[in-house]
Backbone as CSV, one residue per row, in Angstrom:
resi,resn,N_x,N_y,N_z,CA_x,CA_y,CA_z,C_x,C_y,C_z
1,UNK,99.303,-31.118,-111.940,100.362,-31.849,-111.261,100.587,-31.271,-109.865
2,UNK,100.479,-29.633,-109.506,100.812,-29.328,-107.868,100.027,-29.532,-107.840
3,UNK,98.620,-29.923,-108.019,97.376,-30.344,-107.344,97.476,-31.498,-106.706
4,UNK,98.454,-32.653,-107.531,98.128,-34.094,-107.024,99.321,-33.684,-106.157
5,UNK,100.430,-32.880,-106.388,101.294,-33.123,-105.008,100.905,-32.591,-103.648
6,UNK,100.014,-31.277,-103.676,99.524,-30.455,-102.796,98.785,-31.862,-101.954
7,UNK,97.422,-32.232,-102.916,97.057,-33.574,-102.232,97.453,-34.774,-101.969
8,UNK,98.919,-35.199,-101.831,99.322,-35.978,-100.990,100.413,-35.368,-100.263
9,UNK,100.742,-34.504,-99.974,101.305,-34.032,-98.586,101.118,-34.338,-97.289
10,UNK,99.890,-34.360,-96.901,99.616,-34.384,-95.759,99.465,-36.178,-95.296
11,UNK,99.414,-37.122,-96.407,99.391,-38.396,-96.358,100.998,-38.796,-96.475
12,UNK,101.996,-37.976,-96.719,103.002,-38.176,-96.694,104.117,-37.824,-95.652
13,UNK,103.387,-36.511,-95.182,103.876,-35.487,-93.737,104.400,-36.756,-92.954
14,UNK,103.426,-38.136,-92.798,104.038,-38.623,-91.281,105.826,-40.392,-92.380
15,UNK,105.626,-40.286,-93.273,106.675,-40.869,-93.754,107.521,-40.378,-94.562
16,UNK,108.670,-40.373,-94.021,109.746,-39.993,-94.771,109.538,-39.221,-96.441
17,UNK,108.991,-37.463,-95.409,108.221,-36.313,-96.568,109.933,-35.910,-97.152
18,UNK,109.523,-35.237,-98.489,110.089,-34.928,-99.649,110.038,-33.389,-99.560
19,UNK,108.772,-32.880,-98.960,109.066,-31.058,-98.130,110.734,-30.724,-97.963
20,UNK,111.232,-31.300,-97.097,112.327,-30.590,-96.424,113.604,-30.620,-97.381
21,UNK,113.280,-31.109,-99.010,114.729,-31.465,-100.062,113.990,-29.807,-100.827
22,UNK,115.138,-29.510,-100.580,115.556,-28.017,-101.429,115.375,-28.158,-102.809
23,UNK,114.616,-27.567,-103.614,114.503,-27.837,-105.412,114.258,-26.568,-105.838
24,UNK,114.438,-25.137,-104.734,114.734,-23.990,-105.063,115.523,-23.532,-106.470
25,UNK,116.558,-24.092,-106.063,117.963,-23.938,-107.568,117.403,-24.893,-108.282
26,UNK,116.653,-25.351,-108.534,116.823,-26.858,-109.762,115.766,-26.422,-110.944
27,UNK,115.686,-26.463,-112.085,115.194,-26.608,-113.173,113.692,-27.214,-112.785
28,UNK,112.294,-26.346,-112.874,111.214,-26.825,-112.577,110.688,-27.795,-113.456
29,UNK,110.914,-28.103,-114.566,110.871,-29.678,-115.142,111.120,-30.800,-114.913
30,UNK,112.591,-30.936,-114.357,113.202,-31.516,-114.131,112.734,-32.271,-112.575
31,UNK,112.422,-30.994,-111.564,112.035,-31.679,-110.516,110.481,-31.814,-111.048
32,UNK,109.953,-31.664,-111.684,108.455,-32.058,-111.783,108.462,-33.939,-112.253
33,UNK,109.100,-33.819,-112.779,109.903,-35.218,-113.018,109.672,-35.869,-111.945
34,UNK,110.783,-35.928,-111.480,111.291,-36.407,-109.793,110.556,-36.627,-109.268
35,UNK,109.118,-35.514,-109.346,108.261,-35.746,-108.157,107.184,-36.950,-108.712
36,UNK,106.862,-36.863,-109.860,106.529,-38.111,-110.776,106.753,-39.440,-110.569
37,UNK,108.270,-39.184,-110.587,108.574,-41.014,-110.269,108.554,-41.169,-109.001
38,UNK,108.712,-40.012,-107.875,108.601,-40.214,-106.307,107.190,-41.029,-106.376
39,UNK,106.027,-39.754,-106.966,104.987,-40.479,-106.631,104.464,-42.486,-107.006
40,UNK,105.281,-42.304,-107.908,104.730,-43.894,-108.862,105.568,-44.571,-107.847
41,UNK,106.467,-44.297,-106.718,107.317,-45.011,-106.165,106.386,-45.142,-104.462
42,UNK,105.817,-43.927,-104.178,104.656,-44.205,-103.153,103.627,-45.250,-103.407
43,UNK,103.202,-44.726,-104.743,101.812,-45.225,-105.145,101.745,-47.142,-105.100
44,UNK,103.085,-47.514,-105.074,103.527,-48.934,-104.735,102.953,-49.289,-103.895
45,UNK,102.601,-48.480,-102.489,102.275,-48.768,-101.108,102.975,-49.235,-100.247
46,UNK,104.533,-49.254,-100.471,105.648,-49.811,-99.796,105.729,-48.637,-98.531
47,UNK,106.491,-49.045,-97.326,106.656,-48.437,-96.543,107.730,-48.904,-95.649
48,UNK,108.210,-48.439,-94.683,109.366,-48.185,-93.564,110.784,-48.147,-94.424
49,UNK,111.699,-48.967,-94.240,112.663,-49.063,-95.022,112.606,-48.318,-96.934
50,UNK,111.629,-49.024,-97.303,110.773,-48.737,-98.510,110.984,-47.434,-98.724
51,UNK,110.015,-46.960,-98.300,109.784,-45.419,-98.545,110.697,-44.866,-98.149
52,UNK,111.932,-44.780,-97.444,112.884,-44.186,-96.857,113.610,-44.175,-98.297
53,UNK,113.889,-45.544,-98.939,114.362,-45.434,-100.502,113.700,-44.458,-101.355
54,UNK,112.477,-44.371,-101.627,111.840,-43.245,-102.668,112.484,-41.526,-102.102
55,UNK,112.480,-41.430,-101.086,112.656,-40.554,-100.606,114.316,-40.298,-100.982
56,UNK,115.226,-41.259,-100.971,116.646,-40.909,-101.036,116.784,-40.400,-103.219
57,UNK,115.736,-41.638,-103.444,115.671,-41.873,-105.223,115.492,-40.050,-105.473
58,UNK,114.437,-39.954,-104.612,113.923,-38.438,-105.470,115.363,-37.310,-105.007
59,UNK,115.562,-37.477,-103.980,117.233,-36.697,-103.823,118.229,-36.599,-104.184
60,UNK,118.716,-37.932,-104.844,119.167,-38.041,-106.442,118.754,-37.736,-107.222
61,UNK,117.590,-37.605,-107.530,117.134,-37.223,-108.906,116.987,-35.836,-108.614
62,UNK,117.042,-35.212,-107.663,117.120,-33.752,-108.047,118.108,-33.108,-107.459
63,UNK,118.984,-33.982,-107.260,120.314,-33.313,-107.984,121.084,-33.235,-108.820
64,UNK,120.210,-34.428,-110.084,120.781,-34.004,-110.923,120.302,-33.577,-111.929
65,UNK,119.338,-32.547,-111.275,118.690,-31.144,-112.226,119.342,-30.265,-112.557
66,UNK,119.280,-29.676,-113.279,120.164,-28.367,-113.660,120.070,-27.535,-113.127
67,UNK,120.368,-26.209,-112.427,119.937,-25.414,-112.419,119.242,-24.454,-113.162
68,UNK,118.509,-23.509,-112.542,117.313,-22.573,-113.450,117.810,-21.685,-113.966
């Protein structure tokens, strides 16, 4: 799973990236999750407005991880 996120980083770097949301404190399941449905929410191929949504979805969803 950090493999497939490692490899889309850099396809993600130029739209509204998921890098700069803090998941330091959060339960590593939980955001492994998150990053799951982020991806199935890229993998749509939606973009501008679009992706600005996946990006807010996964910021909700990891906040409401637990902490570790």
């Amino acid at each position: 799973m950090k493999i497939i996120y490692l490899a889309l980083l850099p396809a993600l770097a130029g739209c509204h990236s998921i890098v700069d949301i803090d998941v330091s404190k959060s339960e590593p399941i939980c955001v492994r999750q998150c990053t799951t449905t982020y991806s199935q929410c890229v993998s749509i191929g939606l973009s501008g407005g679009s992706m600005r949504n996946c990006k807010d979805a996964y910021s909700v969803c990891v906040s409401t991880c637990p902490p570790k």
